[in-house]
PyMOL Python script that loads the backbone (N, CA, C, O; Angstrom):
from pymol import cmd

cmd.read_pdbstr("""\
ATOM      1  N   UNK A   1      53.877 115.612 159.152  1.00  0.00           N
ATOM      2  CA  UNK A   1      54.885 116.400 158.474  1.00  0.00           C
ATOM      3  C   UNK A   1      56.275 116.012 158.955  1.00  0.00           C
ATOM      4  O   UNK A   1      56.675 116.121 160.114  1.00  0.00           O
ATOM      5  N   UNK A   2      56.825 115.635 158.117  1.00  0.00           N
ATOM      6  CA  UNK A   2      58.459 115.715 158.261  1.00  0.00           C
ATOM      7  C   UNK A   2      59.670 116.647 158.179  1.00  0.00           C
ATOM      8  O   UNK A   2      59.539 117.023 157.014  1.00  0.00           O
ATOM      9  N   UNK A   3      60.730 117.253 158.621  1.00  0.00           N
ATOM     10  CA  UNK A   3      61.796 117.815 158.257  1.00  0.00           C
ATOM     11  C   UNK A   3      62.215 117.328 157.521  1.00  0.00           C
ATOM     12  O   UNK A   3      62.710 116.247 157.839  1.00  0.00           O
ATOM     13  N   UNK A   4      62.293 117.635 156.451  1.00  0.00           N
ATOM     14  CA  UNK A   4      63.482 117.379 155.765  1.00  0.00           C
ATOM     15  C   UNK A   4      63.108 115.744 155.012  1.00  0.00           C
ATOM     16  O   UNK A   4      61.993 115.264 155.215  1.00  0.00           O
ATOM     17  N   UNK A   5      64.333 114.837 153.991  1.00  0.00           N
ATOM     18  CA  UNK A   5      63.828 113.811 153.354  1.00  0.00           C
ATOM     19  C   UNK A   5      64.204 112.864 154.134  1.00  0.00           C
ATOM     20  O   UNK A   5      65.359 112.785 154.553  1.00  0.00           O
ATOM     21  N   UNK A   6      63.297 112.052 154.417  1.00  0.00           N
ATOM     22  CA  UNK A   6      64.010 110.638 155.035  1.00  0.00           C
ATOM     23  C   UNK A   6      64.818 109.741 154.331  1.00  0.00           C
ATOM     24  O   UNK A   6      65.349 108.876 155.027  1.00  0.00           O
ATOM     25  N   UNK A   7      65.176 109.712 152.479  1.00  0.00           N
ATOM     26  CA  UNK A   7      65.776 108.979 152.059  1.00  0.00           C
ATOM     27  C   UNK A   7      67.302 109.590 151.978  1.00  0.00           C
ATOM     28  O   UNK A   7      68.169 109.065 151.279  1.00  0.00           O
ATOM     29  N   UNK A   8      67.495 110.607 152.672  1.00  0.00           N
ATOM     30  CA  UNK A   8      68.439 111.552 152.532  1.00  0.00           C
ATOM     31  C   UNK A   8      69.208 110.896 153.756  1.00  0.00           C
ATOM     32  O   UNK A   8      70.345 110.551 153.437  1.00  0.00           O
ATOM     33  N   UNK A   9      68.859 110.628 155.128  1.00  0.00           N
ATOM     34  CA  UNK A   9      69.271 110.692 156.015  1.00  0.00           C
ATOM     35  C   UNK A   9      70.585 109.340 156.620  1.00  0.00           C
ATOM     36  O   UNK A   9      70.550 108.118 156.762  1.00  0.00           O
ATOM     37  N   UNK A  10      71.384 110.172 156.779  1.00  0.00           N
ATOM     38  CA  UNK A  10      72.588 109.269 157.266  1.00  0.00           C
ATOM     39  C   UNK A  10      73.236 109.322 156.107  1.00  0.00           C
ATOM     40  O   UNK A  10      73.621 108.174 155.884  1.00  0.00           O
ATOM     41  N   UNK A  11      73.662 110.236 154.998  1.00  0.00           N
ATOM     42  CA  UNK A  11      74.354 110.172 153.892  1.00  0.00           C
ATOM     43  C   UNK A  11      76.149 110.566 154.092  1.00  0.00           C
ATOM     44  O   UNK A  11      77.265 110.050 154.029  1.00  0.00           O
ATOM     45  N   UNK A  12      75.497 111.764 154.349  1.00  0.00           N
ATOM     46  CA  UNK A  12      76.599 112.637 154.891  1.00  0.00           C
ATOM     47  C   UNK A  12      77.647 111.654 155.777  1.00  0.00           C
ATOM     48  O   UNK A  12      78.497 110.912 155.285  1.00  0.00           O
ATOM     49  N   UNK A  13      77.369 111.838 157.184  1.00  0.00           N
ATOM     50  CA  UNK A  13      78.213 110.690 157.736  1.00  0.00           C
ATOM     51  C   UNK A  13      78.401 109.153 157.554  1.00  0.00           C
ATOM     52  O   UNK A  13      79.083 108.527 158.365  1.00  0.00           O
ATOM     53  N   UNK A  14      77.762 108.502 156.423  1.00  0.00           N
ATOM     54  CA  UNK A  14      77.930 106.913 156.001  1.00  0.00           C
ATOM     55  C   UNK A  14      79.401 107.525 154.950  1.00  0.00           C
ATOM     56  O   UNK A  14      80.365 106.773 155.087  1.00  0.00           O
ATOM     57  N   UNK A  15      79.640 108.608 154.074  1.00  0.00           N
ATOM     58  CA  UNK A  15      80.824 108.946 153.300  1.00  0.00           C
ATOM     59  C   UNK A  15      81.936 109.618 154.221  1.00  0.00           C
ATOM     60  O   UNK A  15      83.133 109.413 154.015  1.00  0.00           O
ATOM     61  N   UNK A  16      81.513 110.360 155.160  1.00  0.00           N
ATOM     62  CA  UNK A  16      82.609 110.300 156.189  1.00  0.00           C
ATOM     63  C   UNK A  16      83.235 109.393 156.830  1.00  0.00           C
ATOM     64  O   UNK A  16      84.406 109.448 157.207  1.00  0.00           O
ATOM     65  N   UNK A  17      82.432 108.473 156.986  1.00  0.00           N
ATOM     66  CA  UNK A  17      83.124 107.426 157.148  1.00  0.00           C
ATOM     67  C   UNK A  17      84.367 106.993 156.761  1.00  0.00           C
ATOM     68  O   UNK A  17      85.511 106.937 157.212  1.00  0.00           O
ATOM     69  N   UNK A  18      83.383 106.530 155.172  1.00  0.00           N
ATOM     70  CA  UNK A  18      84.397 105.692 154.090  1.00  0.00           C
ATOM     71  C   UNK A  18      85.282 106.688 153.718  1.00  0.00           C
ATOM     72  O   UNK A  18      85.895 106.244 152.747  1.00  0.00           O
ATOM     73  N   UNK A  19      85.697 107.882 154.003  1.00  0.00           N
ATOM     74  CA  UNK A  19      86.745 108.706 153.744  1.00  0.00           C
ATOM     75  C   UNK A  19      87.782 108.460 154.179  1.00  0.00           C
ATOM     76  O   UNK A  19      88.868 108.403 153.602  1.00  0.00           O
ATOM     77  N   UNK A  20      87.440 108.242 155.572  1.00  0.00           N
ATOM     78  CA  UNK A  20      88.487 108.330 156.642  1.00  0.00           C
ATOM     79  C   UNK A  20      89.253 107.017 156.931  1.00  0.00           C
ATOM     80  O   UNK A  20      90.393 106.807 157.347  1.00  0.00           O
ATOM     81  N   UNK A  21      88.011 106.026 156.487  1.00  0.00           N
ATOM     82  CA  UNK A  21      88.429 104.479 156.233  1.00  0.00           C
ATOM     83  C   UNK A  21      89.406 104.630 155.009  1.00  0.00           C
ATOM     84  O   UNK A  21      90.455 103.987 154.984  1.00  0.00           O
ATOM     85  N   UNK A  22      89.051 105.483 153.998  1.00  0.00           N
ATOM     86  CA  UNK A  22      90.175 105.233 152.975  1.00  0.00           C
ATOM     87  C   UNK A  22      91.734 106.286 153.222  1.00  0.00           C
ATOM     88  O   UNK A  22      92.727 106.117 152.514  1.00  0.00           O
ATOM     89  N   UNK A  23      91.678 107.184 154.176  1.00  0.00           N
ATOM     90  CA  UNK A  23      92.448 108.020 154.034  1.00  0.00           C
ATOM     91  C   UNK A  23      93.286 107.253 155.634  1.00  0.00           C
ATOM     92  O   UNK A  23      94.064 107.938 156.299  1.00  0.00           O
ATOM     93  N   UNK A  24      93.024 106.133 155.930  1.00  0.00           N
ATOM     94  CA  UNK A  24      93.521 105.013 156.961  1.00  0.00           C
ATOM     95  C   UNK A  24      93.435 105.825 158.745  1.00  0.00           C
ATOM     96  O   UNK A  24      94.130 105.890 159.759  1.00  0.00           O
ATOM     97  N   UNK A  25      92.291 106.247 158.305  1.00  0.00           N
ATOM     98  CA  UNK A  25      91.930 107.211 159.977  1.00  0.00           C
ATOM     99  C   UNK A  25      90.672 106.300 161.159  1.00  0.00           C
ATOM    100  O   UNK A  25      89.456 106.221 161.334  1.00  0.00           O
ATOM    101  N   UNK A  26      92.050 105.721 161.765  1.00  0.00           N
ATOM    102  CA  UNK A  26      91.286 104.512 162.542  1.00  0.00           C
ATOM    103  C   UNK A  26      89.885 105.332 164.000  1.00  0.00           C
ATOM    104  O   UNK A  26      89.927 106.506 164.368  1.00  0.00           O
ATOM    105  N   UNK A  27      89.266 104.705 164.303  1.00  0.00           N
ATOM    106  CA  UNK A  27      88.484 105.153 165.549  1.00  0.00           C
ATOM    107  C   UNK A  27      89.339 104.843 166.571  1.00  0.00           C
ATOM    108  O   UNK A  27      90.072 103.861 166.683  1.00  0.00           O
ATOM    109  N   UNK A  28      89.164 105.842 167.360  1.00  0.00           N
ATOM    110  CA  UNK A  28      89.634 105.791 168.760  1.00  0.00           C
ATOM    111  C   UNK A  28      89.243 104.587 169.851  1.00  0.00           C
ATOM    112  O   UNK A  28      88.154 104.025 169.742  1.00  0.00           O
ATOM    113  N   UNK A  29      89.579 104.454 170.229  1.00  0.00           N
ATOM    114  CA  UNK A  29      88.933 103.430 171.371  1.00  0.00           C
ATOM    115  C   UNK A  29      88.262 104.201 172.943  1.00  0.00           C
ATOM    116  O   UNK A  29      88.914 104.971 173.649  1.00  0.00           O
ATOM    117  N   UNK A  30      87.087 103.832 173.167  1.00  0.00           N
ATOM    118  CA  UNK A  30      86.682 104.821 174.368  1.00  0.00           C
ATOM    119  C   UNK A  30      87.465 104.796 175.715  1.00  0.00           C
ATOM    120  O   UNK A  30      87.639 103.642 176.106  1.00  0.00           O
ATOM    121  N   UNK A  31      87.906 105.609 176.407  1.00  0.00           N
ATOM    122  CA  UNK A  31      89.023 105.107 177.561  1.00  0.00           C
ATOM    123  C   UNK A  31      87.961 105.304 178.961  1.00  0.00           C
ATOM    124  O   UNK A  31      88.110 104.670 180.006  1.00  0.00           O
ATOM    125  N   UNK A  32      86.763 106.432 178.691  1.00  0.00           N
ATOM    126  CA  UNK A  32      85.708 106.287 179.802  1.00  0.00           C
ATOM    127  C   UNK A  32      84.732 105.694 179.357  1.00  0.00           C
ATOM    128  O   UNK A  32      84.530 105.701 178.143  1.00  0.00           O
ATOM    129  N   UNK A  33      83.931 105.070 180.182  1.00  0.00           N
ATOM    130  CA  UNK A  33      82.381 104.747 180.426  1.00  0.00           C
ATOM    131  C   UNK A  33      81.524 105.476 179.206  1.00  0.00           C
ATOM    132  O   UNK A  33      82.107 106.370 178.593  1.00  0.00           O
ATOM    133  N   UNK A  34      80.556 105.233 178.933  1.00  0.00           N
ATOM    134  CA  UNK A  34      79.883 105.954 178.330  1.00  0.00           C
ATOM    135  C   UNK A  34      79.273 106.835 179.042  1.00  0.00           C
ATOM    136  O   UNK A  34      79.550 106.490 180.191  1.00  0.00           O
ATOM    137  N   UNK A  35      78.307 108.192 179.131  1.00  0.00           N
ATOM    138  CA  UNK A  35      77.646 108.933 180.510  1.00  0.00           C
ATOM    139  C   UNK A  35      76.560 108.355 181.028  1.00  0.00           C
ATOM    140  O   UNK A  35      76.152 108.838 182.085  1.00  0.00           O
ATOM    141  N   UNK A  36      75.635 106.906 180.292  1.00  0.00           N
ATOM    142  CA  UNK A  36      74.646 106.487 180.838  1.00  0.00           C
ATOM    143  C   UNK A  36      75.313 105.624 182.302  1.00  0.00           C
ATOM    144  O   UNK A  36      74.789 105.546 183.414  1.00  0.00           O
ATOM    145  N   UNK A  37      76.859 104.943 181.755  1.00  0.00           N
ATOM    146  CA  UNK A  37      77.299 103.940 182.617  1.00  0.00           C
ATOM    147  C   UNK A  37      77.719 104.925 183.904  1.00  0.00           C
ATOM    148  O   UNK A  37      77.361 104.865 185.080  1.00  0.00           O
ATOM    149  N   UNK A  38      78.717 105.953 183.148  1.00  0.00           N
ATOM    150  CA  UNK A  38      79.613 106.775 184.154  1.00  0.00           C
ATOM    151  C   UNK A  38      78.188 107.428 184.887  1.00  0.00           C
ATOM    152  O   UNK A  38      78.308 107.119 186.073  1.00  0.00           O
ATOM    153  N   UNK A  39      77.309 107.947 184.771  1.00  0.00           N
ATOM    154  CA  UNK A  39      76.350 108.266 186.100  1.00  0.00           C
ATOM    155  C   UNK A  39      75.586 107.073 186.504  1.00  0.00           C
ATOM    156  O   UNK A  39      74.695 107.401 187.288  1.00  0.00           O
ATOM    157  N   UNK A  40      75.605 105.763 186.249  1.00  0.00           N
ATOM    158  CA  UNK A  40      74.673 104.933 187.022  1.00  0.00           C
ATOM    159  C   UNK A  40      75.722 104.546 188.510  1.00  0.00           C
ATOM    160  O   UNK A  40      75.211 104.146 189.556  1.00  0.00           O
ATOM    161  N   UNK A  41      77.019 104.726 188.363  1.00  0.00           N
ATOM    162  CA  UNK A  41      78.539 104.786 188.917  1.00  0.00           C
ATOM    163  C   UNK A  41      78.239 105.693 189.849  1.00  0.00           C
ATOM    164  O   UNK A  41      77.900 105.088 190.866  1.00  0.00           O
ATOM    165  N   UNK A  42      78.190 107.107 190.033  1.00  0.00           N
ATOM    166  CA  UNK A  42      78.255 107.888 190.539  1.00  0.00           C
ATOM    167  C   UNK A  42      77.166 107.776 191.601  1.00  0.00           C
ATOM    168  O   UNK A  42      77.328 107.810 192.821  1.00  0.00           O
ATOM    169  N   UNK A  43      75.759 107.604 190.761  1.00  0.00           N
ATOM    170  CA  UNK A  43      74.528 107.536 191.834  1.00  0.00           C
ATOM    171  C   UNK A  43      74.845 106.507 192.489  1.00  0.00           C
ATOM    172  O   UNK A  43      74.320 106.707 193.584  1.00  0.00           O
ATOM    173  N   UNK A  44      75.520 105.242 192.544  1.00  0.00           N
ATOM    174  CA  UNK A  44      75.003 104.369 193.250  1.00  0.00           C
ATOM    175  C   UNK A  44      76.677 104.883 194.155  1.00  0.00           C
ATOM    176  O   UNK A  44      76.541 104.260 195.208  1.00  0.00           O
ATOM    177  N   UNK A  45      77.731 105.456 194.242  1.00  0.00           N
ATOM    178  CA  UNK A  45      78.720 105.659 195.136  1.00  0.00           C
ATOM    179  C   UNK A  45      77.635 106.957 195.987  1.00  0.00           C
ATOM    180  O   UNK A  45      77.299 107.014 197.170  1.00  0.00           O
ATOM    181  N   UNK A  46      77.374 107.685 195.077  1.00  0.00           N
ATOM    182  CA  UNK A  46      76.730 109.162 196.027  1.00  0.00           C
ATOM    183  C   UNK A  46      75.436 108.387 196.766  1.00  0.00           C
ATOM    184  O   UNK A  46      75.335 108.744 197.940  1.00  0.00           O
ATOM    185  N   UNK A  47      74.716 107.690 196.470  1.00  0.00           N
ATOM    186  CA  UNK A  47      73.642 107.595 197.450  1.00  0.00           C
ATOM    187  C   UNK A  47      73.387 106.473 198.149  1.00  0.00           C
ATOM    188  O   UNK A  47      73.025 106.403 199.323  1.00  0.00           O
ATOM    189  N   UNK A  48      73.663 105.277 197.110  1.00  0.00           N
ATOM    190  CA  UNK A  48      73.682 104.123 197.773  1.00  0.00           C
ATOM    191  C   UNK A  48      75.278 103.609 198.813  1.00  0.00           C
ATOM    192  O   UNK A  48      75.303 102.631 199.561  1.00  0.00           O
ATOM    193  N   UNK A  49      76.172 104.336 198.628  1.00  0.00           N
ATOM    194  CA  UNK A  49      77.204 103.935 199.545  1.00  0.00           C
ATOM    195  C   UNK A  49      77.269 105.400 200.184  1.00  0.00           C
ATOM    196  O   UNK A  49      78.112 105.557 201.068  1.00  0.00           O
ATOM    197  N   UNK A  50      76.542 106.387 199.863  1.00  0.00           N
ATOM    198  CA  UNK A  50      76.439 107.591 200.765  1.00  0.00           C
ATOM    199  C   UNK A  50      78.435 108.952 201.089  1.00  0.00           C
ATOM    200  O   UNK A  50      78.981 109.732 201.869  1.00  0.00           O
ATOM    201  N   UNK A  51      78.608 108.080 199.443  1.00  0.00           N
ATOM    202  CA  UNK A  51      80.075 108.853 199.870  1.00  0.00           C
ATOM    203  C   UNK A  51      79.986 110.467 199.213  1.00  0.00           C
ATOM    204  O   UNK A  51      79.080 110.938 198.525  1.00  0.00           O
ATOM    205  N   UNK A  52      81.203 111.099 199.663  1.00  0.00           N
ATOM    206  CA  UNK A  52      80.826 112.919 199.645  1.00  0.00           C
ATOM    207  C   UNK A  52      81.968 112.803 198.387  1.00  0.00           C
ATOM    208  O   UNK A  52      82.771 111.924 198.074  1.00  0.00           O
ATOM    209  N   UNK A  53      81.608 114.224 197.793  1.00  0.00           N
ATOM    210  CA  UNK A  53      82.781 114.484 196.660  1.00  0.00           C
ATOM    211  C   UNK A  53      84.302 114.690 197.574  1.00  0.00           C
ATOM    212  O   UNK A  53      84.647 114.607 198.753  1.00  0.00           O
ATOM    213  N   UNK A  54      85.062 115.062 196.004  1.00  0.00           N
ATOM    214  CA  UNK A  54      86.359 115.199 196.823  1.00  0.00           C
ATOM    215  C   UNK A  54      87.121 114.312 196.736  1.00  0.00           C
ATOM    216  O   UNK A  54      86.869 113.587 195.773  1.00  0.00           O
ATOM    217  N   UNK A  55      88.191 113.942 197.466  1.00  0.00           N
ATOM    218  CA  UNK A  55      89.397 112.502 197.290  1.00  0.00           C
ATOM    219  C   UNK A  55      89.528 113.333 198.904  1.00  0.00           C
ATOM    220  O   UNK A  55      89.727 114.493 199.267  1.00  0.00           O
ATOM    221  N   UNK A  56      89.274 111.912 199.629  1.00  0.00           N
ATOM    222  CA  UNK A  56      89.249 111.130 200.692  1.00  0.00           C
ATOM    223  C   UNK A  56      90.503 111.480 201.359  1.00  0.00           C
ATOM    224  O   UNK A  56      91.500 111.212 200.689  1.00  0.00           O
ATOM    225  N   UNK A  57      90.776 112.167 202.843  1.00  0.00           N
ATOM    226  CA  UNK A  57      92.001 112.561 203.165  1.00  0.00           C
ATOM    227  C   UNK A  57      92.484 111.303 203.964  1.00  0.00           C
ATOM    228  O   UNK A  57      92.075 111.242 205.124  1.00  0.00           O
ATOM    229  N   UNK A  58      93.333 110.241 203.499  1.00  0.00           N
ATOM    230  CA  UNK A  58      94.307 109.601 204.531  1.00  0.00           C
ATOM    231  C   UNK A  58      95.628 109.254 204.919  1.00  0.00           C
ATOM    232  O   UNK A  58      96.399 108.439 204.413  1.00  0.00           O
ATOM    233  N   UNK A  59      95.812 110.257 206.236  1.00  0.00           N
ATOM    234  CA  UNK A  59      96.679 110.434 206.915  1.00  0.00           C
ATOM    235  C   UNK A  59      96.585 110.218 208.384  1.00  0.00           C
ATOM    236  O   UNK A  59      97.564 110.424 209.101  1.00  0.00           O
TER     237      UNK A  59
END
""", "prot")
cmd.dss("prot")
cmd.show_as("cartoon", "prot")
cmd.util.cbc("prot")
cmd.orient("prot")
């Protein structure tokens, strides 16, 4: 059993698209990581270099 039609699917947003393409509404460009990248980042500072949260006091 399926939800719903499968020939239906991705309609909606394939014309949002071309809307926005015609109404000259560019995509953003990503300025972070994606969250798979931005936590493979994190685990390997938190466990494999063993550092603590926070910003680092030096004085």
């Amino acid at each position: 059993m399926t939800h719903g039609s499968l020939d239906k699917a991705g309609k909606v947003r394939r014309r949002t698209e071309e809307q926005k393409r015609r109404l000259g509404i560019e995509k953003k460009e990503r300025t972070s990581p994606t969250p798979r990248i931005n936590n493979r980042i994190k685990f390997r500072k938190r466990v494999k270099q063993g550092q603590k949260k926070g910003q680092s006091r030096q004085w």
